[in-house]
C-alpha positions in Angstrom: -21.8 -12.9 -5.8 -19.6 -10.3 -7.2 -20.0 -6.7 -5.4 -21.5 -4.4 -8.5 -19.0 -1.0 -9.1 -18.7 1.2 -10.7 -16.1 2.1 -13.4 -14.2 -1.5 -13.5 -12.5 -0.9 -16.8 -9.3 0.6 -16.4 -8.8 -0.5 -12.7 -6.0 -2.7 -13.1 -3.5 -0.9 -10.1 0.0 -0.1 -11.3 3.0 2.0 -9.7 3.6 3.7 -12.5 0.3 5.0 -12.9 0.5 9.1 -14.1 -3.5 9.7 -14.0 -2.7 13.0 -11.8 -0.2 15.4 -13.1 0.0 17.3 -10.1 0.4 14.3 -8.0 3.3 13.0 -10.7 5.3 16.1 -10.8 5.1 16.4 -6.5 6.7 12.6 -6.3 9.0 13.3 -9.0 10.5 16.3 -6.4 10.1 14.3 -3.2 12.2 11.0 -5.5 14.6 13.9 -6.4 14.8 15.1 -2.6 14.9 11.2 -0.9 16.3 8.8 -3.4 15.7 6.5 -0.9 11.9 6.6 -1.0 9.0 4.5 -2.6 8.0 8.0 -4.0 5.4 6.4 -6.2 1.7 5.0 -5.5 1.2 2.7 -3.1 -0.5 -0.6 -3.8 -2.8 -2.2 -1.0 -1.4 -4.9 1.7 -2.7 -7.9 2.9 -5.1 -11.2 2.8 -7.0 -11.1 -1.0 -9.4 -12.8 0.1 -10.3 -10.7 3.2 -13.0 -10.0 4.6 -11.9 -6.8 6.5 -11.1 -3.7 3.7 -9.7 -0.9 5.5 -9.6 2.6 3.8 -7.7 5.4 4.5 -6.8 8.8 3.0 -3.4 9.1 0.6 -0.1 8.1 2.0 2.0 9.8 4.5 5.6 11.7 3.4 7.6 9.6 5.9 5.6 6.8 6.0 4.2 4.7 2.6 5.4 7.0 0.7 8.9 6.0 1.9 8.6 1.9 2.9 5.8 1.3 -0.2 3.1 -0.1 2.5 -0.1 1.6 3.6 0.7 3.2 7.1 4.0 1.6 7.4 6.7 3.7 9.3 4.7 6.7 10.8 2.8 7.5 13.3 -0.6 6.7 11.6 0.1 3.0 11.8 0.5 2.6 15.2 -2.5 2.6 16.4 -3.8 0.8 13.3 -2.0 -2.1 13.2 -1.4 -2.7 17.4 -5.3 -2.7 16.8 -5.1 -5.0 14.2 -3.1 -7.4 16.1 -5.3 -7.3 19.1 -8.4 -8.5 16.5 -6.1 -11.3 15.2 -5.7 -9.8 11.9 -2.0 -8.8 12.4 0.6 -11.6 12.5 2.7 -8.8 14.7 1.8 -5.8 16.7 3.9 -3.1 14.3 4.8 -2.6 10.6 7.8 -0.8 10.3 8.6 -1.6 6.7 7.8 -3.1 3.3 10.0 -6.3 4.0 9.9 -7.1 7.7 7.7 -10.5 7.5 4.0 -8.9 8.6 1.0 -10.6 7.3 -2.5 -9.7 7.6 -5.0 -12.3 7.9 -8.4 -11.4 6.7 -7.7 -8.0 6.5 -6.6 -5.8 3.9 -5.4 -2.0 3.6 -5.7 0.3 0.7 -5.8 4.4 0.3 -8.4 6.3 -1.3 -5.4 8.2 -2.7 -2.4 6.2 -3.7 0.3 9.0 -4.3 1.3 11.2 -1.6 -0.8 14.8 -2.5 0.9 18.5 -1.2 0.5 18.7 2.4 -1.7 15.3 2.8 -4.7 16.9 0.8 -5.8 14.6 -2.3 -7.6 17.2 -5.0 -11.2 16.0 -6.2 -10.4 15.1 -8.9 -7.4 13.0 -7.8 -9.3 11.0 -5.3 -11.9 10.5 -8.7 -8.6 9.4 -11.0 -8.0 6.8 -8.1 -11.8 5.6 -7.4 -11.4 3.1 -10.2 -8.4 1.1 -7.4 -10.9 1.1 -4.9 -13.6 0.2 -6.6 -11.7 -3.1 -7.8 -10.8 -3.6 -4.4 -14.6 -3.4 -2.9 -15.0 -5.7 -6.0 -13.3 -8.6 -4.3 -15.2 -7.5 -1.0 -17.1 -11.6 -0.2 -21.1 -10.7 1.3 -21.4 -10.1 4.3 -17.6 -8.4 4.6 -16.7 -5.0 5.7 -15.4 -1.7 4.6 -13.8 0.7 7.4 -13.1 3.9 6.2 -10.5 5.9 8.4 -12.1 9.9 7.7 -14.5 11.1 5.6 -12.8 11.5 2.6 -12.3 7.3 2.9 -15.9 7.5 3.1 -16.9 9.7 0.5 -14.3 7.5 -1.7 -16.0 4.5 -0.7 -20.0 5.4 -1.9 -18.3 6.8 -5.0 -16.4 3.7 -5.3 -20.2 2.0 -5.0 -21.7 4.2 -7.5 -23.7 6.0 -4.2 -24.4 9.5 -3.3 -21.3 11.0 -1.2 -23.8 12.9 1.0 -25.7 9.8 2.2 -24.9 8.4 4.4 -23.2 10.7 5.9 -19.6 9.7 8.0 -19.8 9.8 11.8 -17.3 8.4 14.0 -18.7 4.4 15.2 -21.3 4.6 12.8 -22.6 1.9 10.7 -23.8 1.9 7.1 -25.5 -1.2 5.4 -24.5 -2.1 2.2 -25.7 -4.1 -0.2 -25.4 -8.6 0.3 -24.9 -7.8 4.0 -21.9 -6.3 4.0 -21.2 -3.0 6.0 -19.3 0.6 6.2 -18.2 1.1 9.4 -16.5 4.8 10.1 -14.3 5.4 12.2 -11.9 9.1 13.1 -8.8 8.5 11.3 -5.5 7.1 13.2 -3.3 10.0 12.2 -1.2 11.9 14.9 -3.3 14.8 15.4 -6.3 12.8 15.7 -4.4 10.4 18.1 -2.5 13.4 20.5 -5.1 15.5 20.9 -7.4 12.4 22.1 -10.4 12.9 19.3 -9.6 9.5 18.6 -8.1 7.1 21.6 -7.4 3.7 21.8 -10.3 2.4 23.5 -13.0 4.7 20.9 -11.0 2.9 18.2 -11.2 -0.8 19.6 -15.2 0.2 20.3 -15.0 0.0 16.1 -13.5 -3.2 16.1 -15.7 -4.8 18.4 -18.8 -4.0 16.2 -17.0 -5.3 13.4 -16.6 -8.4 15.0 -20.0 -8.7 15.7 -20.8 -7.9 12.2 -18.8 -10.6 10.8 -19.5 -13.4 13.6 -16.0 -13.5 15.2 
């Protein structure tokens, strides 16, 4: 059965999409400054048919916004996808670019903001213009799957996303949120490198995630 969302029309996910005009004008200089990079929004990577949807916050400068692949080439991926690996979800233990053979298996990673926002903070109303993306991505979501949302605005993104109240439930680190046809919204600190050097989030609190979403989906 198809997971019900909210605001489907529209949805269809596109590079070129200009719904933000702050978010437009900001690529436009970082294209202008690194001709190099992606510099435009990022699409999700991975299995289609997963049954793992991981969501985190916007891109990073150096990292998907450059290589065009959620956490791909900074220090946010690392932990994400050695984790990944460890689960079985990761074909290899690092993603360092956009064309370097990695394949998730029954996993997939999207953004709640796919453009890269002024120092890493997404506007209201910009994670709102973007809902629609994730909200065609939960849509593909088979029962009894899982959403992991890295932060709480990838949780807050999420219940909109679901057409729920952003307050309730509320994100804590390792908690988990039932959702409707047995699927789940697990929460976890995000990877990023602040979270990761300072120790709020380690390896092993991380993997403690992963374990429960094993359990959840019977592997």
């Amino acid at each position: 059965m198809k997971f019900t969302t909210r605001s489907e029309e529209k949805n269809a996910f596109s590079i070129h999409c200009r719904r933000c005009p702050r978010l437009v004008a900001h690529l436009a200089g970082i294209r202008e400054a690194h001709p190099g990079y992606h510099a435009r929004p990022v699409p999700s990577f991975g299995d289609p048919a997963a049954r793992l949807l991981v969501v985190g916050l916007a891109p990073g400068l150096h990292g998907a916004n450059r290589t065009g692949r959620p956490f791909t080439g900074d220090h946010a991926g690392i932990l994400l996808y050695a984790t990944l690996h460890r689960f079985g979800y990761g074909s290899a233990p690092e993603s360092v670019s956009a064309d370097d053979g990695l394949r998730l298996r029954g996993c997939r990673i999207t953004n709640a903001v796919r453009c890269l926002p002024p120092a890493n903070k997404p506007e209201p109303g910009e994670v709102r213009h973007c809902n629609a993306y994730l909200a065609a991505e939960l849509g593909e979501l088979p029962a009894g799957g899982v959403v992991l949302a890295l932060g709480a605005i990838a949780h807050g993104a999420v219940l909109a996303a679901l057409g729920l109240k952003a307050a309730r439930p509320r994100f804590a680190h390792g908690a988990r949120h039932p959702l409707p046809d047995k699927r789940a919204l697990f929460d976890s600190y995000h990877c990023s490198r602040y979270n990761t050097q300072t120790r709020r989030l380690t390896p092993q609190m991380f993997e403690a995630v992963f374990v429960a979403i094993s359990h959840h989906l019977g592997d």
